[in-house]
C-alpha positions in Angstrom: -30.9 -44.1 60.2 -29.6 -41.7 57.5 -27.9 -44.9 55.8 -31.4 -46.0 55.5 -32.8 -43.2 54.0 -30.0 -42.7 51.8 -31.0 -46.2 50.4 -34.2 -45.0 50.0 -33.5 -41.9 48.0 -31.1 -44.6 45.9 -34.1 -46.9 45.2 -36.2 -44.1 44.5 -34.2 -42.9 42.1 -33.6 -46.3 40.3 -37.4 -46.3 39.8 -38.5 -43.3 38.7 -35.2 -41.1 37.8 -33.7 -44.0 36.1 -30.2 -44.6 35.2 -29.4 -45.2 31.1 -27.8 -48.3 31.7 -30.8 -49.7 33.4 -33.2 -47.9 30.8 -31.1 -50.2 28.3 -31.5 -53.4 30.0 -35.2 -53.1 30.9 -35.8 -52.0 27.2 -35.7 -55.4 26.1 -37.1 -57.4 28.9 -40.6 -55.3 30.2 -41.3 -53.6 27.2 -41.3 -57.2 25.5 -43.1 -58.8 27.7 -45.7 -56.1 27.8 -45.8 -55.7 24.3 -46.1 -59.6 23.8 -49.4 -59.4 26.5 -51.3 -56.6 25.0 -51.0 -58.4 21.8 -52.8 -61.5 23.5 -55.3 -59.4 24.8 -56.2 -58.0 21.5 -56.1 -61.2 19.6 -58.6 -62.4 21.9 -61.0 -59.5 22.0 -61.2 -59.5 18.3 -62.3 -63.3 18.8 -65.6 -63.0 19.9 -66.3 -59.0 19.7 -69.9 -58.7 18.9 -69.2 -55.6 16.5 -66.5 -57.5 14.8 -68.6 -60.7 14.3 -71.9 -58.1 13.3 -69.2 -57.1 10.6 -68.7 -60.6 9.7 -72.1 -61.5 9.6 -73.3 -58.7 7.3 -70.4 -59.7 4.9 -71.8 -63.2 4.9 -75.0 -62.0 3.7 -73.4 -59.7 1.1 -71.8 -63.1 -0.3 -75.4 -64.8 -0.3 -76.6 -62.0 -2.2 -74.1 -62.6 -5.1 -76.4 -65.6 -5.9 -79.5 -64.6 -5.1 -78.8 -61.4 -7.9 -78.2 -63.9 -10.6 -81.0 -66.1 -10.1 -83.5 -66.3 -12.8 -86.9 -64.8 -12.4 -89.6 -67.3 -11.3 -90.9 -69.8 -13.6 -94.9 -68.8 -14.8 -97.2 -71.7 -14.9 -101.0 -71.3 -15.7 -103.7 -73.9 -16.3 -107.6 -73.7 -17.3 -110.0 -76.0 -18.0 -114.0 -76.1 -18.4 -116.3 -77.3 -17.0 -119.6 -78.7 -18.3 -122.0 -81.2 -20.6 -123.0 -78.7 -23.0 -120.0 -78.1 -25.1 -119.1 -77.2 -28.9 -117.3 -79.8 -31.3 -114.8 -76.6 -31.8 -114.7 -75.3 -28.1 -111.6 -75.0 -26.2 -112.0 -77.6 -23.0 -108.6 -76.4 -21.2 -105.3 -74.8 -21.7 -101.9 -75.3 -19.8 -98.7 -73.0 -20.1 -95.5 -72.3 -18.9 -93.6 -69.5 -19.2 -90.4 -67.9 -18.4 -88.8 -64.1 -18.4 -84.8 -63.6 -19.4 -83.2 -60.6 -18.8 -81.2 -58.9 -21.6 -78.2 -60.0 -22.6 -75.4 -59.4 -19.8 -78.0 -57.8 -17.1 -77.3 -61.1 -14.5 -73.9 -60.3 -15.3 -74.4 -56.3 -13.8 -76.4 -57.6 -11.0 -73.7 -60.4 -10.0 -70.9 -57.5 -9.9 -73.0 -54.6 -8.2 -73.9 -57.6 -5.8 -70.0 -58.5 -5.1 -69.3 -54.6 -5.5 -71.7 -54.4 -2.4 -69.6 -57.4 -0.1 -66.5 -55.8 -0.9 -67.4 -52.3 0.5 -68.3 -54.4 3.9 -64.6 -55.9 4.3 -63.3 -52.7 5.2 -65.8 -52.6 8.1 -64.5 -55.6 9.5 -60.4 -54.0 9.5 -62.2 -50.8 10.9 -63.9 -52.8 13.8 -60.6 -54.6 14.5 -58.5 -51.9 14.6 -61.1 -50.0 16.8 -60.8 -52.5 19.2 -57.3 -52.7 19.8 -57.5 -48.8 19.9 -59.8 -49.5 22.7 -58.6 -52.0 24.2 -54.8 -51.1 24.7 -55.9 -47.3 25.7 -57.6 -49.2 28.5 -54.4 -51.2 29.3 -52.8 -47.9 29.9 -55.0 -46.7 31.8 -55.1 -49.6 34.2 -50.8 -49.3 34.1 -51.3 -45.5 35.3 -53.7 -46.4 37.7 -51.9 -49.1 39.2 -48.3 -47.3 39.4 -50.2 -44.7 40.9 -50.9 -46.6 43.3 -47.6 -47.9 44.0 -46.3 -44.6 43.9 -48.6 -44.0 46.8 -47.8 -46.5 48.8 -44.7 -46.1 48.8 -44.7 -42.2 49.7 -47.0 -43.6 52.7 -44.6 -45.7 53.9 -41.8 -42.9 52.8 -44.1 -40.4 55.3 -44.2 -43.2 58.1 -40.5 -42.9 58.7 -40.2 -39.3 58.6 -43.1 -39.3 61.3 -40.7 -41.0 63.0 -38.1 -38.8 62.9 -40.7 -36.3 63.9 -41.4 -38.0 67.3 -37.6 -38.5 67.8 -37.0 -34.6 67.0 -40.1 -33.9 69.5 -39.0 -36.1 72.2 -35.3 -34.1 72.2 -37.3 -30.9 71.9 -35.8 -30.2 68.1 -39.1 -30.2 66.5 -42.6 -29.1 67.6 -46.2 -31.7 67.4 -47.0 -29.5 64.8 -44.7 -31.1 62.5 -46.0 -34.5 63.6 -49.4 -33.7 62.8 -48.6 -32.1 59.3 -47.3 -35.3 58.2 -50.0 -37.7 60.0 -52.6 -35.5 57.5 -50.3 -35.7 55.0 -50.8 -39.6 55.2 -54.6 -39.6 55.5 -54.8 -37.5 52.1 -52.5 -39.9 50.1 -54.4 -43.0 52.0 -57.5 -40.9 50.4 -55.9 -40.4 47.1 -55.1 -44.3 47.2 -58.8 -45.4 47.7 -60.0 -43.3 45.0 -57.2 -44.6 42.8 -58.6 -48.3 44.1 -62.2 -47.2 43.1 -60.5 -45.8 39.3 -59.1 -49.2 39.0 -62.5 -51.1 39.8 -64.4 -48.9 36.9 -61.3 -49.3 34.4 -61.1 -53.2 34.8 -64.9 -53.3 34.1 -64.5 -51.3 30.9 -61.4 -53.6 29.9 -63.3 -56.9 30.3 -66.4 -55.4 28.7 -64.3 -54.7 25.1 -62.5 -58.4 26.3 -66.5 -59.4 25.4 -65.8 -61.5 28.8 -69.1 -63.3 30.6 -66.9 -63.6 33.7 -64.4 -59.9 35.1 -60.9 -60.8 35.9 -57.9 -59.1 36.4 -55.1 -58.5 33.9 -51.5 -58.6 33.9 -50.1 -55.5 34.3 -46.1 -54.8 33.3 -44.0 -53.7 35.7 -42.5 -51.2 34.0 -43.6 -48.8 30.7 -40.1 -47.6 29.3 -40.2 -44.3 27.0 -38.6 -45.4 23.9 -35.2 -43.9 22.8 -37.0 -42.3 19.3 -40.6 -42.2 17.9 -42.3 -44.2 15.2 -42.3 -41.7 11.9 -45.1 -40.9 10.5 -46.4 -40.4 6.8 -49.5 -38.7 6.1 -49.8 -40.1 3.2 -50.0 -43.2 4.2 -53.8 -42.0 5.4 -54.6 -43.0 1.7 -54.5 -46.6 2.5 -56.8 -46.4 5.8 -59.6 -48.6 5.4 -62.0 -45.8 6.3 -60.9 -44.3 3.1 -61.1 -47.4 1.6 -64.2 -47.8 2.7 -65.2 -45.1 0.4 -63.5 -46.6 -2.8 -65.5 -49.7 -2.1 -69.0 -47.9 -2.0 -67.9 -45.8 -5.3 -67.5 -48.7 -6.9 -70.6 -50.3 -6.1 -72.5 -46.8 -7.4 -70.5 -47.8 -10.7 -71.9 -51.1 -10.5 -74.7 -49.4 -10.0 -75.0 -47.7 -12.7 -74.2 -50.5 -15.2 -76.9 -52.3 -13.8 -79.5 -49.5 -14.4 -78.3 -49.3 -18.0 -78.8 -53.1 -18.8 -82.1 -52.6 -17.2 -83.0 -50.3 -19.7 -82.9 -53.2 -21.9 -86.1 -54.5 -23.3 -87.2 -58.4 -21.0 -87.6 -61.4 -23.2 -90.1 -64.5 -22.1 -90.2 -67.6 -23.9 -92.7 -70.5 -23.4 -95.2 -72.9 -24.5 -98.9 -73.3 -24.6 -100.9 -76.8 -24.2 -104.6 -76.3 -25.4 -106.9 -79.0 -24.9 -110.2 -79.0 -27.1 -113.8 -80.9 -27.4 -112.9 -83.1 -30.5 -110.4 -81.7 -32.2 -106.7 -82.2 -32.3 -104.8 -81.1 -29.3 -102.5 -78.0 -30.1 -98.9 -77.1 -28.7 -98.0 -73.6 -29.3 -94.5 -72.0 -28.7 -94.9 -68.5 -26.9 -92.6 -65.4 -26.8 -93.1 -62.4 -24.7 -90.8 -58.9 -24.7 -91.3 -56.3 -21.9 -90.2 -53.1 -23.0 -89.7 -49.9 -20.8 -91.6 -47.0 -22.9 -91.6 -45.2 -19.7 -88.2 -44.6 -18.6 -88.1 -41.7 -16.3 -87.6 -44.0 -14.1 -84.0 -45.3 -14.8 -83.0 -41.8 -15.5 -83.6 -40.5 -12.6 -81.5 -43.9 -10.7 -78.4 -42.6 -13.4 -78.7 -38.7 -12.2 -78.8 -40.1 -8.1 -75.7 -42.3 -9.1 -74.1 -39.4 -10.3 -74.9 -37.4 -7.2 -73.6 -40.6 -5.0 -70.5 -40.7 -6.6 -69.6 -36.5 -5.7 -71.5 -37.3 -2.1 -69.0 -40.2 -1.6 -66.1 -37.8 -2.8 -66.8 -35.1 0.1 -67.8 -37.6 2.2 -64.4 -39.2 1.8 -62.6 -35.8 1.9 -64.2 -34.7 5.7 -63.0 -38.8 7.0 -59.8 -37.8 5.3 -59.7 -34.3 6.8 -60.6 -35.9 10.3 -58.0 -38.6 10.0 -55.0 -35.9 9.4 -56.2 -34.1 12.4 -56.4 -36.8 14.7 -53.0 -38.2 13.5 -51.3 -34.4 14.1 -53.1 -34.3 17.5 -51.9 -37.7 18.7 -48.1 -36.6 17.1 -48.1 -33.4 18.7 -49.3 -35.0 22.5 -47.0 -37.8 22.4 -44.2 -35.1 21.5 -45.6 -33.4 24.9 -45.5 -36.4 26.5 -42.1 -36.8 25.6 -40.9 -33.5 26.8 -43.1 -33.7 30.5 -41.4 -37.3 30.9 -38.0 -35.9 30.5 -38.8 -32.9 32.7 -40.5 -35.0 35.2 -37.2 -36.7 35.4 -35.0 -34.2 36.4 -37.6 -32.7 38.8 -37.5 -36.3 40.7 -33.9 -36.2 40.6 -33.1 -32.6 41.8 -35.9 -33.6 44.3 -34.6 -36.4 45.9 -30.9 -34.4 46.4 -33.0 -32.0 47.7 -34.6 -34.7 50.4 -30.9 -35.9 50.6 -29.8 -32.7 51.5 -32.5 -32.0 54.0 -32.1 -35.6 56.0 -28.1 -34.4 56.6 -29.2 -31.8 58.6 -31.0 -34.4 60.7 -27.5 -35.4 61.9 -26.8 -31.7 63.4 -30.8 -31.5 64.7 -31.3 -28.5 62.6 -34.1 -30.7 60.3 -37.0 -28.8 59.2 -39.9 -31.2 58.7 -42.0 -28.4 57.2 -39.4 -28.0 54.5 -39.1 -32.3 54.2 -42.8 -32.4 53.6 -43.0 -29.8 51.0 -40.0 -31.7 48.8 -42.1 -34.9 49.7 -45.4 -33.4 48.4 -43.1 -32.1 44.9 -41.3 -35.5 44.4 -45.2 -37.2 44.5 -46.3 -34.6 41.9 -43.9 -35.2 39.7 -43.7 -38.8 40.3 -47.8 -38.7 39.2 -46.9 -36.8 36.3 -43.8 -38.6 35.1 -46.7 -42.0 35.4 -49.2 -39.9 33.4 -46.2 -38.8 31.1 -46.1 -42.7 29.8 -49.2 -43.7 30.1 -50.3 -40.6 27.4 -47.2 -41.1 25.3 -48.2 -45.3 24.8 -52.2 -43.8 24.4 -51.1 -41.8 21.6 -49.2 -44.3 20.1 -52.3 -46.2 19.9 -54.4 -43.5 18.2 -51.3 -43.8 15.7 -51.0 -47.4 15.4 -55.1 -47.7 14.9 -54.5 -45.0 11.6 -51.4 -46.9 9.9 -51.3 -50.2 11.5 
């Protein structure tokens, strides 16, 4: 019997302790195939994702708009005629025209490049939606990992508390241990069978919130990796790289389409010329063409000054606007640093706990050989390796969370 659980302490520490050599070889066969399943996951969430496609939609527009900003105004036609018997030899009997507006020189140029000016500031919408989603969506994947090797974790302190029960009875049966022991671990068992429903319940309400970013009409289940490994060194980080985030972007794009803008407003300044041609119809006389010209000038132009003092005030409300996302983005990406560090350092603490644990439980199911066991004393190193076992699963699961915040700011 104490070969048995000698095996178990063995396994237990393969799993959770962990051994470099098999650290090594697991690095490039679980973390791969994990790595290589999130990946499908993402691609196909950022398939159909409806804030995606909105994204792509509202670009789609933008483009239309291009054309619709260099269009011409509408063609004026007019017509009149008169009616009547009583009618002078001199008297104009109708009159037909047609007559059409042109900007000033260059102005359909302007509007064509404030209207491209304004697609181009949606495009970095789109990279923000996609990289929101795989933010998401892989912190959701972790979750379900922690969730489910909690569960394992559970289970197999369950069956771990089954056995020692068993010694328990043995012990009671030869008067070396009391009921009381017995019943200390039988509760023990229905709080972790408690623990493991409520996990069950965690991994219903998780799997929901995965398929909903999936976009998926029908739940499923995912493929979960067997085992998260905590990589040998972390990704570096430049904070200037923050420069190149297309939320910062996003505010180059709408600066330029004030600039635009403002271009536009000036060539609108610009007086409107109309050319045409009148048809008039008379009683007797000759018919008469006439060539028409029109010019609309702005007297009044309060108007476009007051669109060049808002564009100025855009352009400094874009600048602080851009400086609080930038400000944001260098806190979130020290945040996220500084908790994967800590998950780093609880990881490699949880790992010595666990191993100075189970020699501990080793130690302790010796004495069962001489009958001087003390359950009490098993149950309370049981109820230590569990905690750290928990916190050693949560340990990875934050450290791979993090990583995500950082991937969605430089990836």
């Amino acid at each position: 019997m104490i070969l048995n659980f000698n095996k178990i302490i063995l396994s237990r520490n393969l799993k959770f302790g962990g051994s470099t050599i098999l650290l090594v070889f697991l690095m490039f066969t679980s973390l791969y195939t994990q790595a290589q399943s999130l990946e499908t996951y993402i691609e196909e969430a950022t398939k159909g994702n409806p804030a995606i496609r909105a994204a792509e939609t509202q670009h789609a527009i933008s483009i239309e708009k291009i054309a619709e900003a260099k269009t011409l105004p509408d063609t004026e036609f007019s017509a009149g005629y008169m009616f009547g018997k009583n009618q002078m030899p001199m008297m104009q009997q109708g009159e037909f025209g047609v007559m059409q507006m042109l900007p000033w020189f260059g102005t359909n140029a302007a509007r064509g490049n404030y209207a491209t000016a304004m697609a181009d500031a949606v495009l970095p919408e789109i990279e923000i939606a996609k990289r929101k989603i795989a933010m998401d969506l892989s912190q959701s994947y972790y979750r379900l990992y922690e969730i489910s090797k909690k569960q394992e974790v559970l289970n197999s302190n369950i069956e771990l508390l089954k056995i020692y029960e068993q010694l328990a009875l043995t012990s009671v049966e030869v008067a070396e241990a009391s009921v009381v022991s017995v019943l200390r671990l039988q509760m023990r068992q229905n709080e972790l069978v408690e623990k493991r429903l409520m996990l069950q319940q965690d991994y219903s309400d998780e799997l929901i919130v995965f398929n909903m970013i999936m976009n998926r009409k029908e739940f499923s289940d995912i493929s979960i990796p067997d085992t998260l490994l905590m990589p040998f060194k972390d990704s570096e980080a430049d904070f200037t790289d923050l420069n190149f985030h297309p939320e910062l972007l996003k505010y180059e794009e709408l600066g330029k389409t004030v600039t635009q803008a403002e271009a536009l407003n000036k060539k609108e300044r610009a007086p409107d010329l109309g050319v045409g041609m009148e048809y008039m119809l008379y009683h007797e006389t000759p018919n008469m063409f006439m060539p028409m010209a029109s010019v609309s000038i702005p007297i009044f132009n309060k108007k476009y000054r007051s669109i060049a003092r808002q564009n100025k005030l855009k352009i400094e409300e874009l600048e602080y606007q851009k400086q609080s996302v930038q400000n944001t983005l260098i806190i979130q990406l020290q945040s996220a640093i500084g908790s994967r560090n800590a998950a780093r350092i609880s990881f490699e603490t949880q790992e010595k706990n666990m191993n100075q644990a189970a020699s501990a439980t080793e130690i302790l199911l010796k004495n069962y050989e001489t009958g001087t066991i003390d359950f009490r004393e098993l149950l309370d190193v049981q109820e230590l390796q569990l905690e750290f076992q928990i916190k050693s699963i949560e340990a990875i699961g934050n450290y791979y969370k993090q990583s995500t915040i950082i991937n969605y700011l430089f990836k």
